[in-house]
N, CA, C and O atoms as CSV, one atom per row, in Angstrom:
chain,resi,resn,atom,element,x,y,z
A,1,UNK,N,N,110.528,89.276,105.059
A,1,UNK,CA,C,110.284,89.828,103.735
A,1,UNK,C,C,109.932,88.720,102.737
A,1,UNK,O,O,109.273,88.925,101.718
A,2,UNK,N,N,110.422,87.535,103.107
A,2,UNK,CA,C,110.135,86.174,102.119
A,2,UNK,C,C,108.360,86.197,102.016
A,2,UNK,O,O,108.067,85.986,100.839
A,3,UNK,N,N,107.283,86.359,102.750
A,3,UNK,CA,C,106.465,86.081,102.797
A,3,UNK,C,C,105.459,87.205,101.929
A,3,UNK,O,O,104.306,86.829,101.717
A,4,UNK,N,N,105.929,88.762,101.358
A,4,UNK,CA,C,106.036,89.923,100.745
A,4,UNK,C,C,106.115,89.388,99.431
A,4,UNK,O,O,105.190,89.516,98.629
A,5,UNK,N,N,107.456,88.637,99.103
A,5,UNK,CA,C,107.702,88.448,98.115
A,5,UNK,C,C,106.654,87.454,97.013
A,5,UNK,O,O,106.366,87.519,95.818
A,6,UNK,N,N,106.223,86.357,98.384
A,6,UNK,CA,C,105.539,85.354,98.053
A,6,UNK,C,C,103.853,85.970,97.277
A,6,UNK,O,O,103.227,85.530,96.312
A,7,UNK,N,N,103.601,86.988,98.097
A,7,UNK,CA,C,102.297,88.054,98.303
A,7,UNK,C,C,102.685,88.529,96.919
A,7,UNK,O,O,101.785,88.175,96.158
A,8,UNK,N,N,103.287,88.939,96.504
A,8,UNK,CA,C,103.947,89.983,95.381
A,8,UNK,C,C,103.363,89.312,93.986
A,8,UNK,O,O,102.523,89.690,93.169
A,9,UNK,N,N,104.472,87.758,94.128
A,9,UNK,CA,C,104.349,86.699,93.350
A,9,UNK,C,C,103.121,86.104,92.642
A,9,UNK,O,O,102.908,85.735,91.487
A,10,UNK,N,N,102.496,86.143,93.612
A,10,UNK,CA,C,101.068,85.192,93.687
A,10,UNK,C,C,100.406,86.361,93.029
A,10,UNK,O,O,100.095,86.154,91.856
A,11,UNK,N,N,100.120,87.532,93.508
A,11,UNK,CA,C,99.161,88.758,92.655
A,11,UNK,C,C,99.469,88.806,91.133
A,11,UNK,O,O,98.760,88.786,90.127
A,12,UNK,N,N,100.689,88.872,91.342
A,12,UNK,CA,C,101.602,89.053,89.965
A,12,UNK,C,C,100.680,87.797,88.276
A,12,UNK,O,O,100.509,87.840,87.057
A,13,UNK,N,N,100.414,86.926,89.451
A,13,UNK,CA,C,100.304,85.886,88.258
A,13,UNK,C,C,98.900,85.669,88.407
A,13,UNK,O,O,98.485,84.827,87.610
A,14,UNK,N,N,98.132,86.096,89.079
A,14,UNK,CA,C,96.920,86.226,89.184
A,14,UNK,C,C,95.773,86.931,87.926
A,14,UNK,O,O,95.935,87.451,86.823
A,15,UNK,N,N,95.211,86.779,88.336
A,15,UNK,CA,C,94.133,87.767,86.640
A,15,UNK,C,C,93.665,88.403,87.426
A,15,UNK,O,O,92.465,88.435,87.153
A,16,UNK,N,N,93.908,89.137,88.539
A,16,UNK,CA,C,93.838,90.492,89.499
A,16,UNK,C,C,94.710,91.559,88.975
A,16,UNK,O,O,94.468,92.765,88.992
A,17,UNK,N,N,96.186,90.720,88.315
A,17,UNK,CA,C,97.370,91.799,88.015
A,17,UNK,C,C,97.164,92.920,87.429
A,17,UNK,O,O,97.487,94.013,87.894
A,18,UNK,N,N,96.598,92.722,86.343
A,18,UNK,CA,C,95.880,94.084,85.533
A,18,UNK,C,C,95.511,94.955,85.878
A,18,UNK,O,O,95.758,95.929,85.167
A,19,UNK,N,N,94.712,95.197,87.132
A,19,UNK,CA,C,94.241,96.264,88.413
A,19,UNK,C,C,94.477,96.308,89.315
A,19,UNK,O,O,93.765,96.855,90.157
A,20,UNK,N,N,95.723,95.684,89.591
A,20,UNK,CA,C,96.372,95.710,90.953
A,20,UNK,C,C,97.122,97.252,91.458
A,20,UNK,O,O,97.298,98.217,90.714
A,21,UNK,N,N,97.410,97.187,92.600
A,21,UNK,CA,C,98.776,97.537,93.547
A,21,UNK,C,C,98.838,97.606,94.979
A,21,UNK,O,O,98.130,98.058,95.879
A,22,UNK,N,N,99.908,97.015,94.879
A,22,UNK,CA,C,100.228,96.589,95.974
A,22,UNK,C,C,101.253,97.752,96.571
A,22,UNK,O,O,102.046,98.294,95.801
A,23,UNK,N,N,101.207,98.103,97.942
A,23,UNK,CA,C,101.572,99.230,98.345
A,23,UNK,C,C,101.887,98.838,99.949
A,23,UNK,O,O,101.169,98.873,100.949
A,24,UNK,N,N,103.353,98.430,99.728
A,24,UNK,CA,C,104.642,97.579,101.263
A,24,UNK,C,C,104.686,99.071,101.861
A,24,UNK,O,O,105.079,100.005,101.162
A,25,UNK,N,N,104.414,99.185,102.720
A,25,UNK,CA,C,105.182,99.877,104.144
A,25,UNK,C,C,105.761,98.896,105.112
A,25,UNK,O,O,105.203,97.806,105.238
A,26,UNK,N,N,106.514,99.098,105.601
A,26,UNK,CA,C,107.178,98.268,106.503
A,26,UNK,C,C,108.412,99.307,107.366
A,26,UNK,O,O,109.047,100.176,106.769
A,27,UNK,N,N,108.570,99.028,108.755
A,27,UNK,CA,C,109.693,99.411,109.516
A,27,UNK,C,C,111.079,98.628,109.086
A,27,UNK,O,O,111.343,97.786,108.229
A,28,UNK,N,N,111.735,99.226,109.967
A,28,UNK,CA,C,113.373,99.113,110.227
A,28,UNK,C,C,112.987,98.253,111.409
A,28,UNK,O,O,113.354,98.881,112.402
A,29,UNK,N,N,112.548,97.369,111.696
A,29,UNK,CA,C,112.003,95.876,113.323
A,29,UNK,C,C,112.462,97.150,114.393
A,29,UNK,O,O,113.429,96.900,115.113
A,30,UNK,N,N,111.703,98.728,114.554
A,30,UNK,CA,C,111.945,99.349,115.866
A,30,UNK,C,C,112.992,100.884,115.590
A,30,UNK,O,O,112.719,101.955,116.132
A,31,UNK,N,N,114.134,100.694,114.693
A,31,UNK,CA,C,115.041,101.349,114.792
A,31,UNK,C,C,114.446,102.468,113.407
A,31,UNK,O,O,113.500,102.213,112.661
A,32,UNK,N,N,115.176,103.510,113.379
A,32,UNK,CA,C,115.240,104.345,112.482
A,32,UNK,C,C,115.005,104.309,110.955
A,32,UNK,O,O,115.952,104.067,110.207
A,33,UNK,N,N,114.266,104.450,110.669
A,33,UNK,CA,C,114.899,104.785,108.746
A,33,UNK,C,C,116.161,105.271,108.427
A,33,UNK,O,O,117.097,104.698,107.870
A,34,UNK,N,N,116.055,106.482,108.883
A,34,UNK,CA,C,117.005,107.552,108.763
A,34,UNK,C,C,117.211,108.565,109.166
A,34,UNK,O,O,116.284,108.861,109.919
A,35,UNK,N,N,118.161,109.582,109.095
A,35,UNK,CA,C,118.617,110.488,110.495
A,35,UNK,C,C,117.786,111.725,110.055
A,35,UNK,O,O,118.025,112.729,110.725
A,36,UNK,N,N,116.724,111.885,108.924
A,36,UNK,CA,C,116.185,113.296,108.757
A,36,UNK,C,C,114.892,113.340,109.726
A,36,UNK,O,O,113.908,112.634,109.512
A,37,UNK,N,N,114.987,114.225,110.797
A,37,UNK,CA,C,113.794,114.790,111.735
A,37,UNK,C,C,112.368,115.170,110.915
A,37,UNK,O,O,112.457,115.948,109.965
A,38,UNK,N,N,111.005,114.597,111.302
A,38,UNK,CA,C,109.851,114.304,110.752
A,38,UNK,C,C,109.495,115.638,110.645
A,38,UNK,O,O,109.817,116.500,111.462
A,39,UNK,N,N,108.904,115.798,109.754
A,39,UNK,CA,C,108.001,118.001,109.522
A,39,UNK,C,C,107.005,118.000,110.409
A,39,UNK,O,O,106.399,116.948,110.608
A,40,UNK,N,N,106.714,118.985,110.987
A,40,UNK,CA,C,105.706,119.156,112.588
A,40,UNK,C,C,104.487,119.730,111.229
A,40,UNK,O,O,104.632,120.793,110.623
A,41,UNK,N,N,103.394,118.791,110.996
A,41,UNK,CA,C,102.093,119.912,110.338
A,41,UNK,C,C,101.004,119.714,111.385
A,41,UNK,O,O,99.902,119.937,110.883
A,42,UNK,N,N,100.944,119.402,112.559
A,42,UNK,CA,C,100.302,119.532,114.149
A,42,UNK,C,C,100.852,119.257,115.366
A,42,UNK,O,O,102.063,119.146,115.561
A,43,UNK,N,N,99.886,119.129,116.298
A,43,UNK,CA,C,100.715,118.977,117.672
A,43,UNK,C,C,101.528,117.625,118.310
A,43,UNK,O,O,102.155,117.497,119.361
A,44,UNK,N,N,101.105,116.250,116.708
A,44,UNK,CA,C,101.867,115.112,117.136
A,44,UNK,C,C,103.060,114.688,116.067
A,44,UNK,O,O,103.565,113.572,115.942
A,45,UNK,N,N,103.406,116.048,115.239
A,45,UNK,CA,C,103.995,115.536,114.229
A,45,UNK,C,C,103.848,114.231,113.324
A,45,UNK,O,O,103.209,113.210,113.578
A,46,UNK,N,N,104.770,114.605,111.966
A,46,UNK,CA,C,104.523,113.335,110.929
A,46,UNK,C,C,105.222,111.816,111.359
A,46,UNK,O,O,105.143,110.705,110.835
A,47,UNK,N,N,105.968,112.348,112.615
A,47,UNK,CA,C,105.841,110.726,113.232
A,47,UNK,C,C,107.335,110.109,112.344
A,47,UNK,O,O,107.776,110.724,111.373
A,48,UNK,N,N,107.956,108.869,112.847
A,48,UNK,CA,C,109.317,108.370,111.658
A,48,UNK,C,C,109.155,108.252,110.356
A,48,UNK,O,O,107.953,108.162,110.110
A,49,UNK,N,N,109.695,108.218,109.571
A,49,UNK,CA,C,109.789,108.374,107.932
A,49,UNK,C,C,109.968,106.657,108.074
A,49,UNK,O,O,110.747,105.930,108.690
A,50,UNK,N,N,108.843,106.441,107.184
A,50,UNK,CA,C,108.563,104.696,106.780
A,50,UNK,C,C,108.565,104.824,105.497
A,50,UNK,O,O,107.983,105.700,104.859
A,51,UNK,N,N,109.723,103.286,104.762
A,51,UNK,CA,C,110.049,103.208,103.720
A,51,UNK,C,C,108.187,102.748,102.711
A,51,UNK,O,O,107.121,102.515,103.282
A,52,UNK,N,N,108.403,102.764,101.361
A,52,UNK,CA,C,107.113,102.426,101.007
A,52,UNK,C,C,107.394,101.917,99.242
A,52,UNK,O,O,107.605,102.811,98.424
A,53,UNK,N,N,107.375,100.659,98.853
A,53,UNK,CA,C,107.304,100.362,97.509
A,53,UNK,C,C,105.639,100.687,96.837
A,53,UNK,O,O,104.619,100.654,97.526
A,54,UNK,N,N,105.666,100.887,95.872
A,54,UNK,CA,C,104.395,100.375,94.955
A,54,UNK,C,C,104.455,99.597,94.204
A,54,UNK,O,O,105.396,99.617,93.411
A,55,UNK,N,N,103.850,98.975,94.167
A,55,UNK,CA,C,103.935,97.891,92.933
A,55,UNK,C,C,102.675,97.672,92.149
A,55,UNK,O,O,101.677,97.146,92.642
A,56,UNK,N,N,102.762,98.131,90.805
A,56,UNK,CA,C,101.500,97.577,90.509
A,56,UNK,C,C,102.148,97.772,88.442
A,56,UNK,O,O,103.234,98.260,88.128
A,57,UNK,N,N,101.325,97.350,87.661
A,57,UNK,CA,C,101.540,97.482,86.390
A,57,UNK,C,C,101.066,98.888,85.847
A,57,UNK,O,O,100.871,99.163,84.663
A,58,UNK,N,N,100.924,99.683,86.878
A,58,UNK,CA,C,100.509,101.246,86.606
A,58,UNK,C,C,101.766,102.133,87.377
A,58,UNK,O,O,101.995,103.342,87.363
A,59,UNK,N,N,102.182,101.467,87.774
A,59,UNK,CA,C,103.722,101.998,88.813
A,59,UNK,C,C,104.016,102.937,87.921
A,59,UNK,O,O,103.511,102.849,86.801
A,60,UNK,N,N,104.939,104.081,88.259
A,60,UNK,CA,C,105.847,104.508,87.063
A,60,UNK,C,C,107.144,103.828,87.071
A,60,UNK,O,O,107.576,103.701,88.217
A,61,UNK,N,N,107.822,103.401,86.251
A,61,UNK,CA,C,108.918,102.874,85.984
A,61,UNK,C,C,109.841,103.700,86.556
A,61,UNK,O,O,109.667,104.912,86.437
A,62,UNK,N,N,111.501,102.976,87.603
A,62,UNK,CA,C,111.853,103.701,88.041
A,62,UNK,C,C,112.069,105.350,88.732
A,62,UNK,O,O,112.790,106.320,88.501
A,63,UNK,N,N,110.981,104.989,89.696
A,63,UNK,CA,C,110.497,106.544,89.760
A,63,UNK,C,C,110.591,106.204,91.299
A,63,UNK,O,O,110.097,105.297,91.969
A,64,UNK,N,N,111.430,107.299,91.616
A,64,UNK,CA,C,111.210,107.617,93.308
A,64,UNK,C,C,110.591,108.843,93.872
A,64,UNK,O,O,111.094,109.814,93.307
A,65,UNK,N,N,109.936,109.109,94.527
A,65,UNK,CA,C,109.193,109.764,94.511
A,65,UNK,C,C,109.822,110.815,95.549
A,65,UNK,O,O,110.057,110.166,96.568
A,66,UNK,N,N,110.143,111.962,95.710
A,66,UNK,CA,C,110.490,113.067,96.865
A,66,UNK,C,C,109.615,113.296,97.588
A,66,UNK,O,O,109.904,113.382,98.782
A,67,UNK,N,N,108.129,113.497,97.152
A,67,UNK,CA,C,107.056,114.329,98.116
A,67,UNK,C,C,107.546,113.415,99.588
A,67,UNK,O,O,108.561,112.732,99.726
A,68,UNK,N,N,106.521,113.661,100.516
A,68,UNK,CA,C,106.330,113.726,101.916
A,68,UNK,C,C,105.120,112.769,102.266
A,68,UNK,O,O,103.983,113.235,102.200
A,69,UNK,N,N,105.357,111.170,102.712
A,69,UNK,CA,C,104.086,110.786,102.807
A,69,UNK,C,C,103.783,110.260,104.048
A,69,UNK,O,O,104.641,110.206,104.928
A,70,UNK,N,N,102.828,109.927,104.187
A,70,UNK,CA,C,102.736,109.544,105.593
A,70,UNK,C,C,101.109,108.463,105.337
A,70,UNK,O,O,100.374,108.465,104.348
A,71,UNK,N,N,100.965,107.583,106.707
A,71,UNK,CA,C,99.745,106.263,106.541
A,71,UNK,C,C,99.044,106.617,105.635
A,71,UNK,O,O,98.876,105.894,104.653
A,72,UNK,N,N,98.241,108.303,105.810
A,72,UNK,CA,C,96.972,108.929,105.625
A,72,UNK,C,C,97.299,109.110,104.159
A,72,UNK,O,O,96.407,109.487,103.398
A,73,UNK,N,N,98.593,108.851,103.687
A,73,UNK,CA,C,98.686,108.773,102.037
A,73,UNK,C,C,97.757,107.612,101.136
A,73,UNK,O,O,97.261,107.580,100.009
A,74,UNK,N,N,97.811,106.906,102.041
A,74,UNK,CA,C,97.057,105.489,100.894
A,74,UNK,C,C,95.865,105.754,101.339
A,74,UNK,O,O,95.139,105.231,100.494
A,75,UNK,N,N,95.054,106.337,102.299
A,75,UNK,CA,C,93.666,106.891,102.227
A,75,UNK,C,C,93.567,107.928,101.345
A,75,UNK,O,O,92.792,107.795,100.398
A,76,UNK,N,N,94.292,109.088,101.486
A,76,UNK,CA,C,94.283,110.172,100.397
A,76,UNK,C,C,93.933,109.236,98.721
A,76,UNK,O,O,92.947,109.439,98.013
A,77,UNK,N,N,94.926,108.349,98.468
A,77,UNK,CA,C,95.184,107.695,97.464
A,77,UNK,C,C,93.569,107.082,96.724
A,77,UNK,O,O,93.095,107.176,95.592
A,78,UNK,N,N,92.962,106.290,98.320
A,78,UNK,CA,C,92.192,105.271,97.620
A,78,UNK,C,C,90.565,106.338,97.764
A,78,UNK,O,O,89.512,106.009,97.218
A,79,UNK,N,N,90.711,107.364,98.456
A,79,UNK,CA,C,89.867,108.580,97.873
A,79,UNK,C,C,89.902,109.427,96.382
A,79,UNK,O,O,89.056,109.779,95.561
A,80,UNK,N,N,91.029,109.516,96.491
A,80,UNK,CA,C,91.038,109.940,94.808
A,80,UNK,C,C,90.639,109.317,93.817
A,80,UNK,O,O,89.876,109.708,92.933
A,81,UNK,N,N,91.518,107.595,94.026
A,81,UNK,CA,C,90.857,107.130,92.818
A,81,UNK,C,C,89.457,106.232,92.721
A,81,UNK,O,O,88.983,105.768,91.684
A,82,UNK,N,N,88.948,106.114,93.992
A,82,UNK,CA,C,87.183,105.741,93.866
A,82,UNK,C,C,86.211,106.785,94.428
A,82,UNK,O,O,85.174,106.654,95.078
A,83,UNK,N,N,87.041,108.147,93.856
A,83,UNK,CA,C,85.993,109.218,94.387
A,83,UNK,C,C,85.166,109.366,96.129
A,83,UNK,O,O,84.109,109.899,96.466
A,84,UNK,N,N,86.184,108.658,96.891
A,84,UNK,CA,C,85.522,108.734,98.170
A,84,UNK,C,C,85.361,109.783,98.831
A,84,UNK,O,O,85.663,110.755,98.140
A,85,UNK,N,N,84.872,110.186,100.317
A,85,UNK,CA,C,85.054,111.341,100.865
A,85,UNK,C,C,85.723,110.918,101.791
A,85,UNK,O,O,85.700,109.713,102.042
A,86,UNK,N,N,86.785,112.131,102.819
A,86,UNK,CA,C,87.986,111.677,103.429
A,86,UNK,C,C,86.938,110.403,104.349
A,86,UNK,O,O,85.805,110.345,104.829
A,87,UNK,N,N,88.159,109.508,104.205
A,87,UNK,CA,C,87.926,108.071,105.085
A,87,UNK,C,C,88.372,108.673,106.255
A,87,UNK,O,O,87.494,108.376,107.065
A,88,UNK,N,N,89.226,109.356,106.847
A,88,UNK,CA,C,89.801,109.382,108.047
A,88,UNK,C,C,89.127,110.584,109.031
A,88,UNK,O,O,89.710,111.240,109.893
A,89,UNK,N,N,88.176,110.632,108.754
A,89,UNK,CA,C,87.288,111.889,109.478
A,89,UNK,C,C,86.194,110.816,109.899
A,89,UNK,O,O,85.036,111.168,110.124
A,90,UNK,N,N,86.504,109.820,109.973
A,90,UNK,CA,C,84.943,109.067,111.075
A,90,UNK,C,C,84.980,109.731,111.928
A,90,UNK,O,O,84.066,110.554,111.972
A,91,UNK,N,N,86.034,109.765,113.078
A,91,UNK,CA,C,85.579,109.684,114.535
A,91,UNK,C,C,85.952,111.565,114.283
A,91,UNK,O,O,87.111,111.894,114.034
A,92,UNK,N,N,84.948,112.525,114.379
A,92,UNK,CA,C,85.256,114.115,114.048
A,92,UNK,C,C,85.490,114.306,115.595
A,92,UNK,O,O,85.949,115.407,115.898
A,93,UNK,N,N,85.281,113.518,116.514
A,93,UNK,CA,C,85.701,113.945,117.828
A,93,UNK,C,C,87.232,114.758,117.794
A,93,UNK,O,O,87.416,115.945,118.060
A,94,UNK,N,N,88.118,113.886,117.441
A,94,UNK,CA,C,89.836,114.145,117.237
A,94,UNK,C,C,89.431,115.065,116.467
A,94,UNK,O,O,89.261,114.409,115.439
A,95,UNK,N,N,89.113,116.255,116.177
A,95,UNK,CA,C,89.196,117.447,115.073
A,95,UNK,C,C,89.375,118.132,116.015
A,95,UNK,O,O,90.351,118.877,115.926
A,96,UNK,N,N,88.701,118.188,117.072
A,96,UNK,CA,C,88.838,119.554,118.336
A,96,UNK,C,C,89.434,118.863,118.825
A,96,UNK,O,O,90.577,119.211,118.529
A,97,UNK,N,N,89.527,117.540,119.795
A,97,UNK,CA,C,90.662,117.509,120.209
A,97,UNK,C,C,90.961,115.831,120.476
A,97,UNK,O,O,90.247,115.015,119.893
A,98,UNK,N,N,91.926,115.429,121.280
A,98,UNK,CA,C,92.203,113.939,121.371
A,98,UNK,C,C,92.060,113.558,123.143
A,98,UNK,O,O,92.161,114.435,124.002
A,99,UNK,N,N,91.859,112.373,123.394
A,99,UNK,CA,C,92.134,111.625,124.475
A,99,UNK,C,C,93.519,112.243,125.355
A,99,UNK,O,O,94.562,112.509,124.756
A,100,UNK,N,N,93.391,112.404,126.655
A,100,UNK,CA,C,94.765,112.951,127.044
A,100,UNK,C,C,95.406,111.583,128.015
A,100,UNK,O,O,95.490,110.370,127.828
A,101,UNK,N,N,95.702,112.310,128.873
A,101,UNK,CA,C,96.007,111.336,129.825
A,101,UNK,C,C,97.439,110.243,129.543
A,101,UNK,O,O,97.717,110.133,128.349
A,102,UNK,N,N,98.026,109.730,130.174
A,102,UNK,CA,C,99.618,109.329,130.265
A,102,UNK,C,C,100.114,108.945,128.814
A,102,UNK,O,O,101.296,109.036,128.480
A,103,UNK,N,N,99.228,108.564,128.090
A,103,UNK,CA,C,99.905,107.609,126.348
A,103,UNK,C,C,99.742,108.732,125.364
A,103,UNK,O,O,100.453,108.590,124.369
A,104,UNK,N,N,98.996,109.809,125.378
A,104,UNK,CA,C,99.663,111.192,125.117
A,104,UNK,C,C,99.739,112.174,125.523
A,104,UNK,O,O,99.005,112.981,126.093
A,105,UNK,N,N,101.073,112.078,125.087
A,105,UNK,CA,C,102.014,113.578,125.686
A,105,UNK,C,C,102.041,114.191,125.173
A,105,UNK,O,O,102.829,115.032,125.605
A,106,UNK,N,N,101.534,114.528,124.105
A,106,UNK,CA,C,101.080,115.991,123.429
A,106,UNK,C,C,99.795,116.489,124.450
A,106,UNK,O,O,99.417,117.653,124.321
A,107,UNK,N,N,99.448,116.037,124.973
A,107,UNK,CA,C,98.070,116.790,126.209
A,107,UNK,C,C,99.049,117.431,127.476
A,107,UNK,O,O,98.913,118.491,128.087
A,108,UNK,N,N,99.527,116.936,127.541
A,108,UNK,CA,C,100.574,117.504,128.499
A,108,UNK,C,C,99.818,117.012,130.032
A,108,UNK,O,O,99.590,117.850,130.905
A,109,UNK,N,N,99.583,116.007,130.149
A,109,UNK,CA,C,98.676,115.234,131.851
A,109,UNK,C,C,97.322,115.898,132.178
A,109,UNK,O,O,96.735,115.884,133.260
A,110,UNK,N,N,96.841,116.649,130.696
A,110,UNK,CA,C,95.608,117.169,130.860
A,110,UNK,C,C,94.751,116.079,130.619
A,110,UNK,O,O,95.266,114.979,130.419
A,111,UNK,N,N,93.063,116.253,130.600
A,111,UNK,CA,C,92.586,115.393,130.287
A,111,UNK,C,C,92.542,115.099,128.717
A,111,UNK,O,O,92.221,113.962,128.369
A,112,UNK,N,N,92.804,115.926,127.883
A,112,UNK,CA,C,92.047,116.143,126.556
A,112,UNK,C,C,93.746,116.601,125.665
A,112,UNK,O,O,94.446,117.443,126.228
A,113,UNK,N,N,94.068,116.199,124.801
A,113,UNK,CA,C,95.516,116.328,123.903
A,113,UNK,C,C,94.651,117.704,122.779
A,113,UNK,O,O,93.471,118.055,122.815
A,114,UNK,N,N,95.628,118.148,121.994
A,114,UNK,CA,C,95.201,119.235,120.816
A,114,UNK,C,C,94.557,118.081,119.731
A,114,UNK,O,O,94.640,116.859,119.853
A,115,UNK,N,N,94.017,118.698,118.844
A,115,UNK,CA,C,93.188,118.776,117.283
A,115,UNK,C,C,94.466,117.483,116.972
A,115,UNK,O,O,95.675,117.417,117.195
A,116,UNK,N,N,93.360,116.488,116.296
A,116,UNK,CA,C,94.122,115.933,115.815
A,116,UNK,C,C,93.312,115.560,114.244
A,116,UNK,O,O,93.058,114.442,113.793
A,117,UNK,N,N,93.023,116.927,113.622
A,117,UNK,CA,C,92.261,116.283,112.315
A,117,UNK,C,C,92.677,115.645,111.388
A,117,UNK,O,O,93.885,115.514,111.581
A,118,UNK,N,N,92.214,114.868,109.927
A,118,UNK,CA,C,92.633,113.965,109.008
A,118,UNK,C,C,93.881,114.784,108.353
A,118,UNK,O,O,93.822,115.994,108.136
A,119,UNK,N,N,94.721,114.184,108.139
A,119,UNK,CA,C,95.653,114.702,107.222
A,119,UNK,C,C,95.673,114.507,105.798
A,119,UNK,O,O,96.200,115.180,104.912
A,120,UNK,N,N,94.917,113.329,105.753
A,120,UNK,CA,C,94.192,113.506,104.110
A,120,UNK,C,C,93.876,114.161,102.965
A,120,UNK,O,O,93.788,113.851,101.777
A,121,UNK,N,N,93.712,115.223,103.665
A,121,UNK,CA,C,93.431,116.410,102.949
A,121,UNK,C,C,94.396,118.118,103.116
A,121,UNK,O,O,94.341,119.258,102.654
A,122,UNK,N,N,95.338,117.189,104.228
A,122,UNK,CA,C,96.759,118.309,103.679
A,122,UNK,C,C,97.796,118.640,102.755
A,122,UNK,O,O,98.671,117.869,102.359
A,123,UNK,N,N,97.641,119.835,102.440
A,123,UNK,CA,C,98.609,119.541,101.008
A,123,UNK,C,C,100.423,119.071,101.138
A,123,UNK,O,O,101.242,118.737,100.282
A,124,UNK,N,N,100.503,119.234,102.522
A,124,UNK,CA,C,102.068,118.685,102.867
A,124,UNK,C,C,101.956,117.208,102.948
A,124,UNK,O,O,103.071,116.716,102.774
A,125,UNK,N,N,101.167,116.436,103.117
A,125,UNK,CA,C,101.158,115.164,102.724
A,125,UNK,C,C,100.833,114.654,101.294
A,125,UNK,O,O,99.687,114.784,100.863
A,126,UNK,N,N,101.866,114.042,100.502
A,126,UNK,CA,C,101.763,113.509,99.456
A,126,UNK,C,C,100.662,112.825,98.852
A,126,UNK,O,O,99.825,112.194,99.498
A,127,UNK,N,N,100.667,112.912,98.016
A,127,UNK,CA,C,99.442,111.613,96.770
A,127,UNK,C,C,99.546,111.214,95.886
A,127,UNK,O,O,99.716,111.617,94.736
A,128,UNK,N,N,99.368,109.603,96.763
A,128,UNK,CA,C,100.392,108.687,95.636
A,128,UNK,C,C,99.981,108.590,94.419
A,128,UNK,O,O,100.287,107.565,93.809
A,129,UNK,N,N,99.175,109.632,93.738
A,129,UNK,CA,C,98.515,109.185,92.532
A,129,UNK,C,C,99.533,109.599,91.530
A,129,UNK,O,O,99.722,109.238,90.368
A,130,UNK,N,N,100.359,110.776,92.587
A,130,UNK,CA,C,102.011,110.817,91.530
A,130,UNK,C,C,103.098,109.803,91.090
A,130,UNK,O,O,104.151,109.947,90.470
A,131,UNK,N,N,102.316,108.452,91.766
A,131,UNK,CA,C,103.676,107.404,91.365
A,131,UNK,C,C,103.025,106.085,90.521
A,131,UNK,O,O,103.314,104.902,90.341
A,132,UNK,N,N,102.149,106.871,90.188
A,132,UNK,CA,C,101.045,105.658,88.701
A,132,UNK,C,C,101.104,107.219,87.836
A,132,UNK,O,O,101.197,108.439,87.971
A,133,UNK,N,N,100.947,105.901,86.699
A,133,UNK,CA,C,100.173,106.209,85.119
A,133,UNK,C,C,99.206,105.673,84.964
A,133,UNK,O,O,99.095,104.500,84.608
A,134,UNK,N,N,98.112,106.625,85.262
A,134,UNK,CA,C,97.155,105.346,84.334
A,134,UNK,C,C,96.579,105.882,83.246
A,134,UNK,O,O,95.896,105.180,82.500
């Protein structure tokens, strides 16, 4: 985390700061967050609950946020605020369906796993545009 901090530091004092944020995800090195079971919104679920700071001078001040987020949040995020179209729909193959075979087991040893489309654009996944003011 020393090397986060250092990252943090350095932006901080930078003449970037003004339009910054910086946005930490990071694990538990393997183990759990915490004991609440992930919400199923497809056939591979939302996967472990990963902690997530923001940091930026648009942050909201002490504000924790409840919604539900997941990776596809900071794409959701950096679509909203430079007007992009979903980033996570390159490969539209995964919309009908995914790669099967032994590394997923949501295919069940078929060749081909279920739909695995962007979540970007689900409304059960959060957007972090609720944890700035600008």
């Amino acid at each position: 985390m020393r090397i986060q901090k250092h990252l943090i530091e350095a932006l901080q004092e930078s003449r970037y700061w003004e339009h910054a944020a910086y946005l930490l995800t990071y694990d538990e090195h393997g183990g759990y967050f915490d004991h609440v079971p992930p919400p199923i919104v497809d056939a591979y679920g939302m996967g472990l609950r990963v902690p997530m700071w923001v940091i930026s001078p648009y942050a909201k001040k002490r504000h924790l946020e409840p919604t539900i987020y997941e990776h596809s949040s900071i794409l959701k995020f950096l679509e909203t605020l430079f007007r992009l179209p979903t980033l996570a729909s390159i490969n539209h193959r995964f919309d009908e369906s995914t790669p099967g075979g032994p590394n997923n087991e949501a295919a069940g040893g078929y060749p081909f796993g279920p739909a695995a489309p962007p979540r970007d654009r689900l409304d059960e996944v959060g957007n972090l545009m609720r944890c700035f003011d600008f």
